[in-house]
N, C-alpha and C positions, 0 to 999 in steps of 0.2 A: 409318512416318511419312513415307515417300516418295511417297505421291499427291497433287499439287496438289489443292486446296478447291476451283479451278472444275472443274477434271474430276468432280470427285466429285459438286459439286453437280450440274451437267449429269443423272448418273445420275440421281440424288436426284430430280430434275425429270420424268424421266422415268417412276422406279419412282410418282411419287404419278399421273400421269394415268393409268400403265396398272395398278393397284393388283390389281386381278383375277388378272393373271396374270403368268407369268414373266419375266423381262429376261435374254436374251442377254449378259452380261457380257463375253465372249469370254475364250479362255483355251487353249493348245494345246500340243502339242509337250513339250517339257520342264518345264515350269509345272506338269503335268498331275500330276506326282507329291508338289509341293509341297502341292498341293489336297485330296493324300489322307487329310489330319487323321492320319494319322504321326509321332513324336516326328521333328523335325528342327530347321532355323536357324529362331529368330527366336521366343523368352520374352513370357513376359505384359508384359515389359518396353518390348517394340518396340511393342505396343499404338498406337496413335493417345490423344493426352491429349489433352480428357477424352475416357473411354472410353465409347461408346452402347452401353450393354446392355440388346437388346431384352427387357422382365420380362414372361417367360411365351409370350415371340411380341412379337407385336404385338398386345397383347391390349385398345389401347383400338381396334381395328377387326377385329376375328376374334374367336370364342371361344378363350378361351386354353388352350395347351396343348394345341394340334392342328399338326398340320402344316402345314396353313392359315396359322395365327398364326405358328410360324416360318419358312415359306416369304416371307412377307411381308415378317415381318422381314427375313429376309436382302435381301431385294431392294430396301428403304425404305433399303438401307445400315449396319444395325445392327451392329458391330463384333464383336459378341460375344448369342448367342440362349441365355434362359435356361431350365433344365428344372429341375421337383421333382421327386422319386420318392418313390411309395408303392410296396409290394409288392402283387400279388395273392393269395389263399387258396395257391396252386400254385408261389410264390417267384417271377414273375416280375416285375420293376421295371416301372412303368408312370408317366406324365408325368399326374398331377395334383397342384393345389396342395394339394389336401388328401384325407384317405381319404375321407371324406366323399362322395360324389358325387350327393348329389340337388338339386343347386345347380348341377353342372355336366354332367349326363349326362339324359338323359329318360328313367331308371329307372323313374321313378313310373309311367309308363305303360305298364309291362311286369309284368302283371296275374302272370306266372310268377314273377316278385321281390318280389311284398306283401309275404310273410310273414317275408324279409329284414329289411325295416326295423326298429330297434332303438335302443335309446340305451344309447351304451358313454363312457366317463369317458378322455378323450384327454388324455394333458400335464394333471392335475385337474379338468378342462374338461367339463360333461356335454353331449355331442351327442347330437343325436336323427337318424334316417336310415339313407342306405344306406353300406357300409363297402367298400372294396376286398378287406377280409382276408378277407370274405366271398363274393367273386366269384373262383372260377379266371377264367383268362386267357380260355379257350374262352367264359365267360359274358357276360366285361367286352366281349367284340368285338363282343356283338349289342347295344350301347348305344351313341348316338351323342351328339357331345356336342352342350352348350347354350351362351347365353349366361347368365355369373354373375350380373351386374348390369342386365339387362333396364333397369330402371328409370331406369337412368342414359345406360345405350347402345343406346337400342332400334335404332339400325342396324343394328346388330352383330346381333341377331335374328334379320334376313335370312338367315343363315350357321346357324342353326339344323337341325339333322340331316344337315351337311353333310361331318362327318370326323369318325373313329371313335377311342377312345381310344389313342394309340399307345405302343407297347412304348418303353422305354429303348432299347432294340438295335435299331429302326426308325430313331428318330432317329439313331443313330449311323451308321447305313448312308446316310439320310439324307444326313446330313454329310459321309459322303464323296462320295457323287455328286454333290451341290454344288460340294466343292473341287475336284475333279476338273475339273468343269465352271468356275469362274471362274476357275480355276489360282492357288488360294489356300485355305490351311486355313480352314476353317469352324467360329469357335472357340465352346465354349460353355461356358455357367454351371450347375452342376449341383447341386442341394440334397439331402442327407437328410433327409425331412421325420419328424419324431416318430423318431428312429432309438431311443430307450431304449425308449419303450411297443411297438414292434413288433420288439426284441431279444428284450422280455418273452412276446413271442406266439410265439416260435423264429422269428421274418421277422427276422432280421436284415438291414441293407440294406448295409453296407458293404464283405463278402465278394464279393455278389453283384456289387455295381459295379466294384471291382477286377477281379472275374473280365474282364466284358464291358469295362475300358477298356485291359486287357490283351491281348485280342482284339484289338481294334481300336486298337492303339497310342498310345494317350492316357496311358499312366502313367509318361510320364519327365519330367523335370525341363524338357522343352521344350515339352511336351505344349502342343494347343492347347484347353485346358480347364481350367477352375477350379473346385475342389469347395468347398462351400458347407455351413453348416447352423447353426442358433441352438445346439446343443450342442456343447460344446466339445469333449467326450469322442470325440465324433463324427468330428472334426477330426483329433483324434490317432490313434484306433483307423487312419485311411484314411493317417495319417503314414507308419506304419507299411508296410501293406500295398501304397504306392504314391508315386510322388516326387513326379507331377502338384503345380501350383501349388494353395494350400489357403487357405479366405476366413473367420474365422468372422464369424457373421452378429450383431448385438447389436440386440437391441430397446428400450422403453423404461428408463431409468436406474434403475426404480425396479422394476424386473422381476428374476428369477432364471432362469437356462437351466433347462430340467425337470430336466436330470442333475444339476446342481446338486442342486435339491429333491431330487431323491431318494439323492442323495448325502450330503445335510445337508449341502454347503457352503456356509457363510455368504454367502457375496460376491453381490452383486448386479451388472448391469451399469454401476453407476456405480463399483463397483470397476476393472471390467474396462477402463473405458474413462482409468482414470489412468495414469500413466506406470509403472507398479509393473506395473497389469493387462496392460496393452500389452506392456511386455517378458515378462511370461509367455508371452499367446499369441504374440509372434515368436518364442520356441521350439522351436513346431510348425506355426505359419500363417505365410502370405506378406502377409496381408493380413485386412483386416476390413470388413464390410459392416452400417456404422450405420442405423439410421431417420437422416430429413436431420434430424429433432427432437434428435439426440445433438449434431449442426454448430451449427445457428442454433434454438433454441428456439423456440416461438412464444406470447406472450402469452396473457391471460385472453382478449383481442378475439381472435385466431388471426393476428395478426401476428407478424412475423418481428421476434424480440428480437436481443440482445447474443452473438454467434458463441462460441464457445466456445475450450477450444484445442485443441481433440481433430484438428483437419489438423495441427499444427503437432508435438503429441507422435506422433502416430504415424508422424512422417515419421522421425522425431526417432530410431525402429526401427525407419525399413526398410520399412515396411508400408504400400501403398497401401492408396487407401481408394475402394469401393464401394459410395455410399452409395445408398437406396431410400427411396419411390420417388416420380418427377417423372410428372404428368399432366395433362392438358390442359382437365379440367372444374374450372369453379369451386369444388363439392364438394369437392375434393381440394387444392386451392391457399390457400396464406397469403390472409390477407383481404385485402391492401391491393393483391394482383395478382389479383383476383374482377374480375369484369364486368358488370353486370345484377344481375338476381335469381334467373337459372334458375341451379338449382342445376348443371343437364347442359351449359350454355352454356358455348364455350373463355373462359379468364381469357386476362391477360397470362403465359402460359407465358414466355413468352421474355424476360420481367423476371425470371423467377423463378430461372430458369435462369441467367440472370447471376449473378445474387446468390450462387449456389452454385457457380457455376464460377471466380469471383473469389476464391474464398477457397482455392484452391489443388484439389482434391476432384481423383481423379485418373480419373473415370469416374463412371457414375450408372446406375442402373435407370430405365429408363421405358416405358411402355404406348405411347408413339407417337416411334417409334426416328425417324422424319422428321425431327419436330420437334429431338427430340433432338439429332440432326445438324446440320440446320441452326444450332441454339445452340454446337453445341460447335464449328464450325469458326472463328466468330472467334477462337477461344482455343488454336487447336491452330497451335503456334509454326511461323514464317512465312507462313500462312492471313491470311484477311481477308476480308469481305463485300464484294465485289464490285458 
């Protein structure tokens, strides 16, 4: 919390004209070691409040979950770059949001992987498509990725065939030759995504991550990384295996974690998120990561109702809160901060943004870490808009 808001923005100003490519950040000598993403000085706690976690990259201008997406992010300023993990056939962890990938990879036109395509039942879910668990690593590399949502972001398009699926252990190497280079850890968000359905296929993922953040020095209590995931179980199992700070993730109130389901335990996320639930998971997590719908609800119309007290109890143990996710299309925005009628057209983000950074929130997810930034520095104590 020691960078002046106009230095930062200055950067800030600079990473949006030159978006394409790299910023110099400078960084040398002694610094150099700080950057190496190493357990050492300075906890999820020294953070910058509220905290910009680029979700996915920068994934409302890159396809997400390329190195593209988080190169950018880093350089937009994003405090913290987030990764999912699936496995491949061959156990290795690879950054997509979902096994899935004929949404996010140009599979379909790799005439050698027709006969892949299939419909398998994920978290009770039937999807139809192609699977990671079905790709060794050597197969996943001849596919490049896409954009998700075309429809929404046809810029993003442009970036189409342009960076290939990358390993978990890519981006960490990644990570350190960034820190190295701004002479600053380069911290990031890491999810198990489906970790029970692919414990069930013998992929388990959270050996494997330990293994690689043990490597790479990310599993002490200083670690600059936060593990993530909507199963709690998940959460615990890596408690276990690793000190790193830990987020579990909650979706809507009326949902069950899948371990849950398959555990038959009754509780739902609106369990989890009372003061009973909450002191459970600070047992084992540092923090939790709600939909912003668990904070401020939003009506029949898709406005923003009556807040909730879900900052106030979870502050109440200990537990910041990263909620998900903030973006910049009207599509994705409470109604009363829309703009027009295209649904792809920017709302008043940066009303929106207030409203949930007023309410205490101690960091956010968002597809455009810029913006993000820019909101969160009137708020980040002695800052100011300039």
């Amino acid at each position: 919390m020691t960078q002046g808001g106009a230095a930062r923005r200055t950067v800030l100003g600079a990473a949006v004209l030159a978006a394409t490519g790299a910023i110099a950040t400078g960084a040398a000598g002694s610094a150099a070691a700080a950057g190496s993403g190493r357990d050492g000085a300075g906890g999820y706690r020294d953070l910058p409040v509220p905290t910009v976690i680029g979700h996915r990259g920068s994934s409302g201008y890159r396809p997400e979950h390329t190195l593209g997406s988080y190169q950018l992010a880093l350089d937009l300023g994003a405090d913290v770059v987030e990764q999912d993990l699936v496995p491949t056939k061959d156990g290795h962890l690879v950054c997509r949001h979902e096994n899935e990938i004929g949404g996010t990879t140009d599979v379909a036109d790799h005439p050698a992987f027709a006969s892949r395509r299939t419909t398998k039942s994920v978290d009770g879910v039937s999807v139809t498509g192609w699977f990671t668990e079905d790709f060794t690593l050597a197969e996943l590399k001849t596919l490049r990725a896409k954009e998700r949502i075309p429809a929404v972001r046809q810029r993003n398009t442009l970036y189409d065939g342009r960076w290939a699926v990358p390993t978990f252990e890519e981006v960490l190497r990644w990570a350190e030759r960034e820190g190295k280079r701004r002479g600053k850890r380069v911290w990031l968000h890491v999810e198990t995504k489906h970790p029970t359905y692919f414990r069930s296929l013998g992929l388990a993922l959270e050996e494997p991550l330990a293994r690689l953040l043990r490597r790479y020095g990310r599993d002490g209590r200083g670690a600059a990384v936060f593990l993530q995931s909507f199963e709690p179980s998940s959460i615990q199992r890596l408690s276990r295996l690793v000190s790193a700070p830990r987020v579990v993730l909650l979706s809507a109130a009326n949902t069950r974690p899948w371990d849950f389901e398959v555990a038959k335990d009754p509780r739902t996320v609106a369990d989890l998120v009372k003061p009973e639930g909450l002191k459970w998971i600070a047992s084992f997590a540092q923090g939790i990561g709600p939909t912003l719908d668990l904070i401020v609800p939003r009506d029949a119309d898709g406005r923003l109702g009556t807040p909730t007290t879900l900052v106030e109890d979870a502050h109440a143990r200990s537990l910041v809160l990263h909620p998900y996710t903030a973006r910049n299309e009207n599509s994705f925005l409470p109604a009363e901060y829309r703009k027009g009628t295209d649904p792809a057209a920017y709302g008043d983000v940066f009303g929106a943004f207030q409203r949930y950074f007023e309410l205490g929130i101690d960091g956010i997810f968002t597809d455009n870490p810029d913006t993000g930034l820019l909101a969160a520095e009137a708020f980040r104590p002695g800052r100011g808009v300039n």
